[in-house]
C-alpha positions in Angstrom: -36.1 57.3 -23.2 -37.7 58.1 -19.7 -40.1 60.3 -21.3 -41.5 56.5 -23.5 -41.6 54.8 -20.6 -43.5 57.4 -18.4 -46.1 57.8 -21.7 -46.3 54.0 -21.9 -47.0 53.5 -17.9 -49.3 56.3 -18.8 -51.2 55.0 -21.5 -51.1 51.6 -19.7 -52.7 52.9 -16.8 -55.8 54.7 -18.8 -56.6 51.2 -20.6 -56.7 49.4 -17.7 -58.9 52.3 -15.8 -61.2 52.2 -18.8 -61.6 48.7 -19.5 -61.6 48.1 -15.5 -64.9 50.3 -15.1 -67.6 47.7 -15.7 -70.9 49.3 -14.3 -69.8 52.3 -12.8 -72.8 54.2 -13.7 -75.3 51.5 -12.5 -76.9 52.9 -9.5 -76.4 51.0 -6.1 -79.8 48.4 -5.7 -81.6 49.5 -2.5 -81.3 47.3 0.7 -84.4 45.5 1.4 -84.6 43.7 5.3 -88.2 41.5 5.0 -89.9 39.9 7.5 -93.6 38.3 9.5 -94.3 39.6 12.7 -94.6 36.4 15.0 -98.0 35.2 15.9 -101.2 35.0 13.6 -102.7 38.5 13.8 -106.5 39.1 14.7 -106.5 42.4 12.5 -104.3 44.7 10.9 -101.3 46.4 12.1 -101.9 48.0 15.7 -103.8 51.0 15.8 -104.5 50.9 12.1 -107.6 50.1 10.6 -106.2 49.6 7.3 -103.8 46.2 7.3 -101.3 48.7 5.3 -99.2 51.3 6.3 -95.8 53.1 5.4 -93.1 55.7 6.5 -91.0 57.2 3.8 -87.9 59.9 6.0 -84.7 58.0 5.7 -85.4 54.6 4.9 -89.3 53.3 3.3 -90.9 51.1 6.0 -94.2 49.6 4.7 -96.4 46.8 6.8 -99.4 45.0 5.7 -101.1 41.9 6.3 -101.0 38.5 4.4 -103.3 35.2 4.6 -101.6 32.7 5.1 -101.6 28.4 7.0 -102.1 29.2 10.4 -99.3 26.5 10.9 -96.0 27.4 11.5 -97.3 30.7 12.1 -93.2 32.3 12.1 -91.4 32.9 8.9 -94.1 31.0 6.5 -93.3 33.5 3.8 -90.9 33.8 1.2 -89.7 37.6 -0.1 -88.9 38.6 -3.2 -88.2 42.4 -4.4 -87.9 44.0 -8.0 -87.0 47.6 -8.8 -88.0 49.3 -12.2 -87.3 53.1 -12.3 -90.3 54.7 -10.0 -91.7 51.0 -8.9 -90.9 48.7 -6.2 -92.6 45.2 -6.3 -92.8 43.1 -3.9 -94.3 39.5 -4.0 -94.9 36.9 -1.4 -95.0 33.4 -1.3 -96.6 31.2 1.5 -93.8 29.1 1.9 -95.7 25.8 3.5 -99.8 26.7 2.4 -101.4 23.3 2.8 -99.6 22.2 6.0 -102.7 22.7 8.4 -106.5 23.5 7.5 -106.9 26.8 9.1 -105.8 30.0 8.1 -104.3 33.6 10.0 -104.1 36.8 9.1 -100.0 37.9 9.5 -98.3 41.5 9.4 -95.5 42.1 7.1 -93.0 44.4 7.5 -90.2 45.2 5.2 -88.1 48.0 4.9 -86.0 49.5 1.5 -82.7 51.6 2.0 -80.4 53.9 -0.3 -83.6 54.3 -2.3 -82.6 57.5 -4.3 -86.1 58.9 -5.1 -89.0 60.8 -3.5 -91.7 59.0 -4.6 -92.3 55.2 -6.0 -95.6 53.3 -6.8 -95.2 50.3 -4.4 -96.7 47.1 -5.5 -97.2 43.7 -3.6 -98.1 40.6 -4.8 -98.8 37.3 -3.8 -97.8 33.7 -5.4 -99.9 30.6 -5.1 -100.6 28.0 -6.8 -103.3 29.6 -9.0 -100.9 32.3 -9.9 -100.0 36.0 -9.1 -102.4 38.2 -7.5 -102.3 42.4 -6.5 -102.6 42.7 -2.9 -101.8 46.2 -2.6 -100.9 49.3 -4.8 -100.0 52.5 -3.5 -98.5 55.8 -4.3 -95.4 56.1 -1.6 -93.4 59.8 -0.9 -90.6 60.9 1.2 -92.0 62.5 3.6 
């Protein structure tokens, strides 16, 4: 009799481990922290003369610049991120575009950790009214 119950507990205890692994083999989605450096910006990043840049050791840290309404000129832009295989995309939205007639030029940064790979094509795109456009495309590695 002991022997059908520890078999039953047994068996009980496989099914539920089976049919409780939903996803397990799903790799973990990379953390993304997004964000406009305060202030309109007069060029690119400092001491670039591109407006984009990246580090790839640990963590992928990327920064480029955006147009964007020169009014609020803090947190006007709205992130979001999309990961397929070797591609990371990236598309921004001025969040308030026709609030004031002027226009500034602002520095993105945004970093991506856990990312398991050596080397992505990082894309970035922009959302207006008129659409989607490619601001950026370039070949990142882990350095």
């Amino acid at each position: 009799m002991n022997n059908r119950v520890v078999g039953r507990c047994t068996l009980c205890l496989t099914l539920l481990l089976v049919l409780s692994c939903n996803g397990t083999t799903e790799p973990i989605p990379p953390g993304v922290v997004a964000r406009q450096v305060p202030g309109c910006q007069l060029r690119g990043a400092p001491g670039l003369d591109s407006c984009l840049s990246y580090e790839f050791h640990d963590a992928l840290t990327v920064d480029f610049c955006a147009d964007g309404n020169c009014c609020p000129d803090s947190n006007r832009f709205a992130f979001t991120t999309a990961f397929l295989r070797d591609t990371i995309q990236i598309t921004i939205a001025d969040t308030a575009a026709q609030l004031c007639r002027c226009t500034c030029s602002y520095i993105l940064h945004v970093t991506f950790t856990d990312l398991p790979g050596d080397e992505y094509l990082f894309l970035c795109r922009r959302e207006d009214y008129a659409g989607q456009a490619l601001l950026y495309s370039l070949r990142v590695r882990r350095h």
